[in-house]
C-alpha positions as a printed Julia matrix, in Angstrom:
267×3 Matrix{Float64}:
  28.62    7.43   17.47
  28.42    4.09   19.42
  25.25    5.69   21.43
  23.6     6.96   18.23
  24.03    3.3    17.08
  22.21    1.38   19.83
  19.79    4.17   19.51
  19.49    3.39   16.0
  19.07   -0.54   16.24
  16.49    0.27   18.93
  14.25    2.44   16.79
  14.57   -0.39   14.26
  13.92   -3.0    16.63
  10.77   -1.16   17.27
  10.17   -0.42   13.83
   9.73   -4.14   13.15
   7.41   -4.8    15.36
   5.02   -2.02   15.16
   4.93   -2.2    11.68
   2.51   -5.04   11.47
   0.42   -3.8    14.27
  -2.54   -1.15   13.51
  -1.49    1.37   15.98
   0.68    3.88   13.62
   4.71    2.55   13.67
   5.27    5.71   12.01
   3.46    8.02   14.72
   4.94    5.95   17.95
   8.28    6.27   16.65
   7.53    9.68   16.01
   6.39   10.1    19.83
   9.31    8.33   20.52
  12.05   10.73   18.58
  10.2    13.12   20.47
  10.43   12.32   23.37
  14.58   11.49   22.9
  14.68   15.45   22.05
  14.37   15.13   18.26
  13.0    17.93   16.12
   9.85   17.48   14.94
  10.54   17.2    11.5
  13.86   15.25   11.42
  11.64   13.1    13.76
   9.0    12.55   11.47
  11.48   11.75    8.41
  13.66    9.09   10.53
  10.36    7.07   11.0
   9.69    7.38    7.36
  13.05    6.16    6.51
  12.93    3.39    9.0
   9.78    1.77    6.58
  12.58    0.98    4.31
  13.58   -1.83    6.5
  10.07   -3.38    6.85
   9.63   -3.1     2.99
  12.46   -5.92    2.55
  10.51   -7.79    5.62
   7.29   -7.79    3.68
   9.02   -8.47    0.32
  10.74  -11.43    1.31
   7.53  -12.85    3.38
   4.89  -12.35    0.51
   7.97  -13.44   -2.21
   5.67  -16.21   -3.63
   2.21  -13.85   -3.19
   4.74  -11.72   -5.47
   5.91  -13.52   -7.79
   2.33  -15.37   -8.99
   1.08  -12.26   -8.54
   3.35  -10.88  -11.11
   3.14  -13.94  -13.51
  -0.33  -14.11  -13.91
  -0.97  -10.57  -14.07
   1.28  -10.7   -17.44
  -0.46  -13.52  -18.55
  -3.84  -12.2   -17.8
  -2.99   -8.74  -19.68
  -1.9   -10.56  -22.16
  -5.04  -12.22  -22.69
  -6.84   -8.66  -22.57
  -7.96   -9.34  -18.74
  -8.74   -5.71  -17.01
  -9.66   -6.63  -13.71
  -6.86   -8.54  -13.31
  -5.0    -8.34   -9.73
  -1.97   -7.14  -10.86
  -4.21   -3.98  -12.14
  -5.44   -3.48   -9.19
  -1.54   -3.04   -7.19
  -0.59   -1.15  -10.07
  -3.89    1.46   -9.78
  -3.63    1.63   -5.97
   0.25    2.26   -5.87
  -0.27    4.83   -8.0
  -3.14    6.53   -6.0
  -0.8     6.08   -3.3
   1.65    7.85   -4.54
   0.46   11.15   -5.68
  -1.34   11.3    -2.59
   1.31   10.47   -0.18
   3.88   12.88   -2.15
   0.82   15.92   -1.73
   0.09   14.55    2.15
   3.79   14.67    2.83
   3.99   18.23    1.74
   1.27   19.34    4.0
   3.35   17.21    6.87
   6.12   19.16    6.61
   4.61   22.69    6.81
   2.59   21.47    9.72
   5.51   19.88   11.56
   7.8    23.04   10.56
   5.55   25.03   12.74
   4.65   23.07   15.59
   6.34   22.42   18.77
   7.65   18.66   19.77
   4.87   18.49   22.38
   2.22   19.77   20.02
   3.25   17.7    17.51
   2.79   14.8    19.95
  -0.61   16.14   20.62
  -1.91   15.75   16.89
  -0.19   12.72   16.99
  -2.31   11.33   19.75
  -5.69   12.82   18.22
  -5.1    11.26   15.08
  -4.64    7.74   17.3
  -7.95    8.47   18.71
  -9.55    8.98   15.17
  -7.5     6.22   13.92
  -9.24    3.61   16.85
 -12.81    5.27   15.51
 -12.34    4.11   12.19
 -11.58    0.64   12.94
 -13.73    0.4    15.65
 -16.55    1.36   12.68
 -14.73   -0.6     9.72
 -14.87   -3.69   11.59
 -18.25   -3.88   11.46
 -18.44   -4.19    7.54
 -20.58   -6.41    5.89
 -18.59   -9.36    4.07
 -19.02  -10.09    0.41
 -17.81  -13.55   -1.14
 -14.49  -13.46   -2.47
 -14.97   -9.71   -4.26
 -12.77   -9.01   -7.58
 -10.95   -6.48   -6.8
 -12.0    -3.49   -8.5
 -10.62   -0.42  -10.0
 -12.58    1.37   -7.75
 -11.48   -0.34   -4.7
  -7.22    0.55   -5.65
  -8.53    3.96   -5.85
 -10.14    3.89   -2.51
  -7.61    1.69   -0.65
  -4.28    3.54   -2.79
  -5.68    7.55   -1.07
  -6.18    5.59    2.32
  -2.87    4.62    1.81
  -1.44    7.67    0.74
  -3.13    9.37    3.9
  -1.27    7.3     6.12
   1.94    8.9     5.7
   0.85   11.28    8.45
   1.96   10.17   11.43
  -0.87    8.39   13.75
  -2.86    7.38   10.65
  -1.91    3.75   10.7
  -1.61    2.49    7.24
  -2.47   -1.64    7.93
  -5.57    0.3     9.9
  -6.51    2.7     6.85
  -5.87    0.13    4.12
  -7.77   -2.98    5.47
 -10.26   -0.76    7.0
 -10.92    0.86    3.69
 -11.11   -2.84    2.42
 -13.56   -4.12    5.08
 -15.61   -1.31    4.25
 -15.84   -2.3     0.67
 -16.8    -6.07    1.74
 -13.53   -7.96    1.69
 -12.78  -10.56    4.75
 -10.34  -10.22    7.21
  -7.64  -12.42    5.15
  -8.22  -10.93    1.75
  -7.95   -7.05    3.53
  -4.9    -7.76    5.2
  -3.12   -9.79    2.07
  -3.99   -6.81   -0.07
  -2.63   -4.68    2.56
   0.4    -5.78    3.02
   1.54   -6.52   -0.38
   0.61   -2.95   -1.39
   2.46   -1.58    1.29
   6.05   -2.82   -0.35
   5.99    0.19   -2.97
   4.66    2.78   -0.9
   7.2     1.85    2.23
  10.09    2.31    0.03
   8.86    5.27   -1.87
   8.25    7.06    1.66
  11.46    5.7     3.05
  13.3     6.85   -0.15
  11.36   10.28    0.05
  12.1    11.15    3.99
  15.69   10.42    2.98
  16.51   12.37   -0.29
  14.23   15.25    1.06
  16.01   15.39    4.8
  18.88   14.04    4.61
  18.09   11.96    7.59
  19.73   14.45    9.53
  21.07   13.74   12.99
  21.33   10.02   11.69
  25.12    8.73   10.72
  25.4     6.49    7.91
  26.27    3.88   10.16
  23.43    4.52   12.34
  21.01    4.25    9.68
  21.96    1.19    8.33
  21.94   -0.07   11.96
  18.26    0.82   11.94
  17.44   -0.67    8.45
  18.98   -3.81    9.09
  17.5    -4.38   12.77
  14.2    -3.5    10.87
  14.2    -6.07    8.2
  15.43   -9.09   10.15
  12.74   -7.86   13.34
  10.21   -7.29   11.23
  10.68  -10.51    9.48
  10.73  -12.55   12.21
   7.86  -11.33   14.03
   5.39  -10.89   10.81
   3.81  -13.98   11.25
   3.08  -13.96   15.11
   2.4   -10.45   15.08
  -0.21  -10.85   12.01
  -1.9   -13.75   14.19
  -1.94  -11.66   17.3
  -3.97   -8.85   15.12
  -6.64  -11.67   14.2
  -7.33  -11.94   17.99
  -6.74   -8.29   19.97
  -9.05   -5.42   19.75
  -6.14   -3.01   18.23
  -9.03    0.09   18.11
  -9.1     0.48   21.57
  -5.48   -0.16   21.68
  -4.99    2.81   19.54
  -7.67    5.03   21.09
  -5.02    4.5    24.14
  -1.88    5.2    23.06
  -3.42    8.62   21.5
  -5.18    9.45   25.33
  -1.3     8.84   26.81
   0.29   11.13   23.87
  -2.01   13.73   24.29
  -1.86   13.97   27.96
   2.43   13.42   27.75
   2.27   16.47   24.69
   0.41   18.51   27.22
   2.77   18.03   30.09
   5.37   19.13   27.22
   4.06   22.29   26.69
């Protein structure tokens, strides 16, 4: 038990770092499982789970974003307001959700009949097309302070959804999505990461009723959600500053050249 403990705190540790990063937490960790002799599909559902952890990270670092986000998104519907904000969460989280619940599905029959080294394969292609994407979103054209539309929650809540497959980073898919659409760099990543609260612990809450986070000891697991939420909280703000400054599309366009070429020597 003690060595599936440290393991545990390790993945969490890990967790809360790569979770702010655009290079997929879900499909390193993933990689990582892997790698450690995991199954492919318990694999997949322990990084799932492990989101849990950075939910309560990103809760309690947005808490204020939150909270007047809440209170004038009642006031505003109260006044008849649409387009308020609060609509917008509410749209995209929805999105989100039916998406990621269909997207998961399709995960699971893929991993079910894939090998751990071919699963680190797709893994590594889907980094590739992941470092395209941003590579191309970051080149957006910026409009003034946009409303947030109903539009853009639909857009932004299927990248989202989409980015429960493992290697499609969801801060990468989300605030490319909202680069796309004209936002700035601030605005995309605020949205982001506020939106990614309901859909981290819907996944998390999904890999674990669905698997039973199997090879994972009730101890171990809340080893890796706590390590999660206190890493992840700590290093949010450093990490967020370091992704205003580091070209994380060639980063990712790396790590899926190494998986591809480890997944091969796997096979």
């Amino acid at each position: 038990m003690a060595e599936s403990v440290i393991v545990a705190i390790i993945l969490g540790a890990l967790q809360g770092l790569f979770e702010w990063l655009p290079i997929s937490s879900e499909g390193n960790i993933t990689v990582i499982l892997a790698a450690l002799g995991r199954k492919p599909g318990d694999a997949v559902t322990l990084a799932l789970f492990l989101h849990l952890g950075t939910a309560v990270s990103a809760t309690a670092y947005y808490r204020t974003t939150i909270y007047e986000l809440i209170d004038a998104g009642i006031t505003q519907l109260r006044g008849g307001k649409s387009d308020a904000p609060l609509i917008f969460y509410l749209v995209a989280t929805g999105v989100s959700g039916v998406v990621g619940i269909g997207s998961y599905a399709i995960l699971q029959e893929i991993v079910s009949a894939l090998t751990g080294g071919a699963v680190v394969i797709a893994i590594g292609a889907l980094l590739i097309i992941m470092g395209g994407f941003q590579r191309v979103s970051a080149g957006g054209e910026v409009i003034a302070s946009p409303d947030p539309s109903i539009i853009d929650a639909i857009l932004v809540g299927a990248a989202q959804g989409i980015a429960i497959l493992p290697g499609i980073t969801r801060s990468g898919m989300t605030t490319g999505t909202l680069l796309l659409r004209g936002y700035d760099g601030s605005d995309a990543f605020r949205l982001s990461f506020v939106l990614s609260i309901p859909a981290a612990i819907g996944g998390g809450v999904l890999a674990a009723v669905d698997s039973g986070l199997q090879g994972l000891t009730p101890t171990a697991a809340i080893a890796a959600f706590i390590t999660a939420a206190i890493v992840g909280y700590l290093s949010i703000d450093v990490l967020l500053r370091i992704v205003e400054r580091v070209e994380f599309w060639a980063v990712c366009i790396g790590l899926g050249t190494a998986a591809i070429v480890g997944g091969v020597l796997v096979i």
